[in-house]
Residue, then its C-alpha position, 0 to 999 in steps of 0.5 A: x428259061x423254059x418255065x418263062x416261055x411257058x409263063x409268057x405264052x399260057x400263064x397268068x401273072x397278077x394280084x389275088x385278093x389285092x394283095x398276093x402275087x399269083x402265077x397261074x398255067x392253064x393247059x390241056x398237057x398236064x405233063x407240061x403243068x407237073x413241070x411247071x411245078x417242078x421247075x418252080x419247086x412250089x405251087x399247087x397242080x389241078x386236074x383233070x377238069x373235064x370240058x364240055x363238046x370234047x376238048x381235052x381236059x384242062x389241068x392247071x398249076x398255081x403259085x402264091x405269095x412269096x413264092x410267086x414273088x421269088x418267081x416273078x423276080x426271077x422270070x422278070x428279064x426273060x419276060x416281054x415287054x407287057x408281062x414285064x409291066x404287069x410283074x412290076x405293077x403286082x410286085x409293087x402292090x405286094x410291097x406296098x400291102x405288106x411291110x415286114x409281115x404286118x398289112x398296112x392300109x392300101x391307102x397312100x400314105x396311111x401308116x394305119x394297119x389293116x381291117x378290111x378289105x385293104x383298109x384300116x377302119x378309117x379308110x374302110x368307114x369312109x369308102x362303104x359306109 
């Protein structure tokens, strides 16, 4: 639960490159960001990054991929309303990206497996070409 008031108050929920789900914390107190990864059990910790006119260092934590997946679905109930909305909407292009370790298309209903940028080499021809 405290990891998710954390989560609801000072972090990012959202896609990365179209297609991996991404938790992010940005704060001044890199204690509390050591335990966000420590809570979560995965993810990546920064810092310090100095800022300039004498504010405080920031440090940050992020987790990607499954693990970011696993968290979300687990942060999922304890969440409000909008952060709830935005869960949905990453876990949903997640699933739809990937399917069984294989990347598909991110065009509806084509079964075809990706080239580029989200697209099979039809799709992908016929929107930057």
């Amino acid at each position: 639960m405290w990891l998710a008031g954390i989560i609801e108050g000072e972090g990012t929920i959202g896609v990365a490159k179209g297609k991996y789900p991404v938790v992010a914390v940005v704060m001044s107190d890199g204690d509390v960001v050591r335990r966000c990864q420590e809570y979560a059990g995965h993810g990546s910790v920064r810092g310090p990054y100095d800022r300039p006119n004498g504010n405080l260092p920031l440090w940050g934590w992020k987790i990607t991929g499954r693990h970011a997946a696993g968290l979300m679905m687990t942060i999922y109930p304890l969440m409000g309303i909008r952060r709830q909305a935005k869960i949905q909407e990453c876990l949903t292009t997640w699933k739809t990206v990937r399917r069984w370790g294989t990347v598909w298309c991110s065009v509806d209903g084509c079964s075809n497996t990706h080239c580029a940028k989200g697209f099979c080499s039809m799709h992908y021809q016929r929107e930057y070409k």
